[in-house]
C-alpha positions, 0 to 999 in steps of 0.5 A, a space after each residue: 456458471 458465475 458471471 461478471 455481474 454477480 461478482 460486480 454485485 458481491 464486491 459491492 455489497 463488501 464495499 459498502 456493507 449494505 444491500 441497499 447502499 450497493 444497489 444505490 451504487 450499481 442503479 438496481 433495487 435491493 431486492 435485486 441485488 439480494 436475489 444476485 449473491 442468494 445466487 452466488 452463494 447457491 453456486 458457490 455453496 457458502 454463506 457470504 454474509 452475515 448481518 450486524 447491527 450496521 448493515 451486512 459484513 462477509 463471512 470468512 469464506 466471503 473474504 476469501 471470494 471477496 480478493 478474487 472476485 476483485 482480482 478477476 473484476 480488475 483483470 477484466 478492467 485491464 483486459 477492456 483498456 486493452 481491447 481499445 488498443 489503449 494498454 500502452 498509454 495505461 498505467 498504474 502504480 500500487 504502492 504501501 502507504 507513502 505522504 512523499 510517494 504520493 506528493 511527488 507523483 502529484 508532482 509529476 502529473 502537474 508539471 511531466 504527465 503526458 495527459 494523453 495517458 490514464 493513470 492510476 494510483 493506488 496503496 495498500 499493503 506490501 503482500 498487495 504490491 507484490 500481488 499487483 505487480 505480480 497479476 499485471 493489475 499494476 505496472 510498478 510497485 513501491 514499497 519498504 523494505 527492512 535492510 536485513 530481509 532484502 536478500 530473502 524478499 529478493 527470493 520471494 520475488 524472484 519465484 513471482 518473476 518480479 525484481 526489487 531496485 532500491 532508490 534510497 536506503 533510509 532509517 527509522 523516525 518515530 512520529 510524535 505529535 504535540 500531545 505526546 510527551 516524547 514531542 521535543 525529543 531528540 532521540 529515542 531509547 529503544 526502552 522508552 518504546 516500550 511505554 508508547 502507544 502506536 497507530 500501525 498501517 500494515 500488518 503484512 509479512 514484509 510490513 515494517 510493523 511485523 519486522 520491528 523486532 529486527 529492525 529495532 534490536 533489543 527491543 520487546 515491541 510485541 509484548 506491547 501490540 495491546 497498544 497498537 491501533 491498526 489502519 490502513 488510512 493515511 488520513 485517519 494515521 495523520 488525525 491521530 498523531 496531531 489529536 491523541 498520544 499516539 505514535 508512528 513509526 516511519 522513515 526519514 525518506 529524503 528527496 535531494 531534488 524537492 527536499 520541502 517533500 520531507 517536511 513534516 506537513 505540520 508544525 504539529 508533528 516531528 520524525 524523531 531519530 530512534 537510536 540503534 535502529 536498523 535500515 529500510 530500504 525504499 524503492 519499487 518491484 516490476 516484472 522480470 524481463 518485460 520491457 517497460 510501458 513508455 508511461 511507466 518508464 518515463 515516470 521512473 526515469 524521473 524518480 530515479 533523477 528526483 532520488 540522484 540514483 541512475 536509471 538502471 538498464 534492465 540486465 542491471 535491475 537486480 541489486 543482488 
C-alpha cells in the first residue's frame, strides 16, 4: 500500500531534482530518501527517475505519478484545513499568469483581506485552472480566453460542473522592450509578426500562444515556433523583454477603478496594438451550484466592483 510519506518523498525529489536536496528539505538522509522512491517504484512497478548530469529528473512514467501524487498530497492539505473546522476561512485562488491579477490581489490584501483568513495564491496554466477548480484545490480560477473558443470552453466546462463569468473583453498588445526594433511602433502588421522572436508562458489547449492562429487571422505564427522560448516564469518573461529582442504577446486588460495597475512596470517596455487582432476574454471559473465561501465571494464582490461589471447572482453566472 503507498503511503502519504512516499509520495511526500517523490514530490520532493521532483521539485528539487536531487536526493540530497530533497532530504535537506524533508529533515532525513539521502540514503533514506533514496530507500522511499526504491520503494515506490517497486510498488508501482516504474522507473521514476533517471539521473543527468545535474542531479536526478522523472522519467515519463514519473511525470505522469508526479501530477497526482501533487494532486492527492493537496487534497490532503485541504482535507487537514478542514478537520480544524477552518475550511471557511480558507481560500485559494489558482490562476494562468497575470502582472494586474497579482497587484490587485496585493491590492486587496493590504487594504480589505479579513487577516483572520489563510489565502493562498497560486499560476500556472489554463489546463491547471481548470483542474484546480475542478478538484476543489482551489476555490476561483482566473484566466483568458480566446473570444472565438468561449462557446466551446463553455462546454468544457460545463461536463466539469464549472462555469465561466467574464470581467472584461480585452484585445491583444505585443510587448517589446527597448532592444526590439519594433519598441517606438504604434501598431503591428500582422506580417511583421513573422520575423519576431517570442518568449511564450503556456502551451495549454486553451493557451493564448495555441489560439494565435485565430486569434491573429491570417497570420503564419506557427511556422515560426523555432523561435519561441518557452517559460512559465513571470520573472524570467519580464528579464527577457527588458534585456534581449524578445517579444510577449498579452493583453491590454484595463482596471477603470486603478487604472496606474495598467501601466507598464517599466519605462523600458510597451504594449503595442497588433492590428486585425481578435478579442480575449479575462475573467474566472468556479464550481457550478456550490455557494461561495464568504472569503471568495467578498474578493470577487470587489473585483467585480474594480472592473465596473456587476456581481452576478448565481442563476446569472453563466454567460451563455
Amino acid at each position: 500500500m503507498i503511503e502519504m510519506k512516499q509520495l511526500q518523498y517523490f514530490r520532493a525529489c521532483v521539485e528539487t531534482g536531487n536526493f540530497s536536496k530533497a532530504a535537506e528539505l524533508l529533515y532525513t538522509t539521502q540514503p533514506n530518501v533514496s530507500r522511499t522512491i526504491k520503494s515506490l517504484e517497486s510498488q508501482l512497478g516504474v522507473s521514476l527517475f533517471e539521473r543527468t548530469a545535474r542531479g536526478i529528473r522523472p522519467t515519463p512514467e514519473g511525470e505522469r505519478v508526479y501530477r497526482y501524487a501533487r494532486q492527492i498530497l493537496e487534497n490532503a492539505e485541504y482535507l487537514q484545513v478542514m478537520s480544524q473546522g477552518n475550511a471557511a476561512r480558507h481560500f485559494s485562488i489558482f490562476s494562468t499568469p497575470s502582472r494586474i491579477l497579482a497587484a490587485l490581489f496585493a491590492e486587496y490584501y493590504n487594504n480589505m483581506a479579513d487577516h483572520t483568513v489563510r489565502y493562498k495564491f497560486q499560476e500556472g496554466s489554463a489546463e491547471e485552472t481548470v483542474a484546480r477548480v475542478e478538484t476543489h484545490y482551489s476555490d476561483i480560477g482566473f484566466l483568458l480566453m480566446p473570444g472565438q473558443y468561449l462557446v466551446s470552453f463553455s462546454y468544457h466546462l460545463e461536463r466539469r460542473n464549472l462555469t465561466f463569468t467574464q470581467l472584461q473583453e480585452t484585445k491583444l498588445l505585443l510587448y517589446a522592450g527597448r532592444r526590439s526594433p519594433l519598441f517606438h511602433a504604434q501598431t503591428i502588421p500582422l506580417e511583421t509578426m513573422t520575423q519576431l522572436h517570442f518568449v511564450k508562458n503556456d502551451e495549454s489547449v486553451y493557451s493564448l500562444d495555441n489560439c494565435m492562429q485565430s486569434l491573429l487571422p491570417g497570420l503564419a505564427y506557427r511556422q515560426n515556433q523555432k523561435n519561441a522560448l518557452v517559460t512559465n516564469s513571470d520573472h524570467l518573461t519580464m528579464q527577457l523583454l527588458n534585456k534581449t529582442d524578445v517579444c510577449h504577446i498579452s493583453t491590454d486588460l484595463y482596471v477603470p477603478m486603478m487604472p496606474a495597475l495598467t501601466q507598464s512596470p517599466t519605462d523600458s517596455m510597451r504594449g503595442i496594438p497588433i492590428e486585425g487582432a481578435n478579442t480575449v476574454s479575462f475573467g474566472y471559473i468556479r464550481r457550478q451550484c456550490e455557494a461561495l465561501s464568504e472569503p471568495a465571494e467578498h474578493f470577487l464582490r470587489w473585483i467585480h466592483e474594480m472592473f465596473q461589471c456587476p456581481f452576478p447572482g448565481q442563476e446569472k453566472d453563466h454567460p451563455f
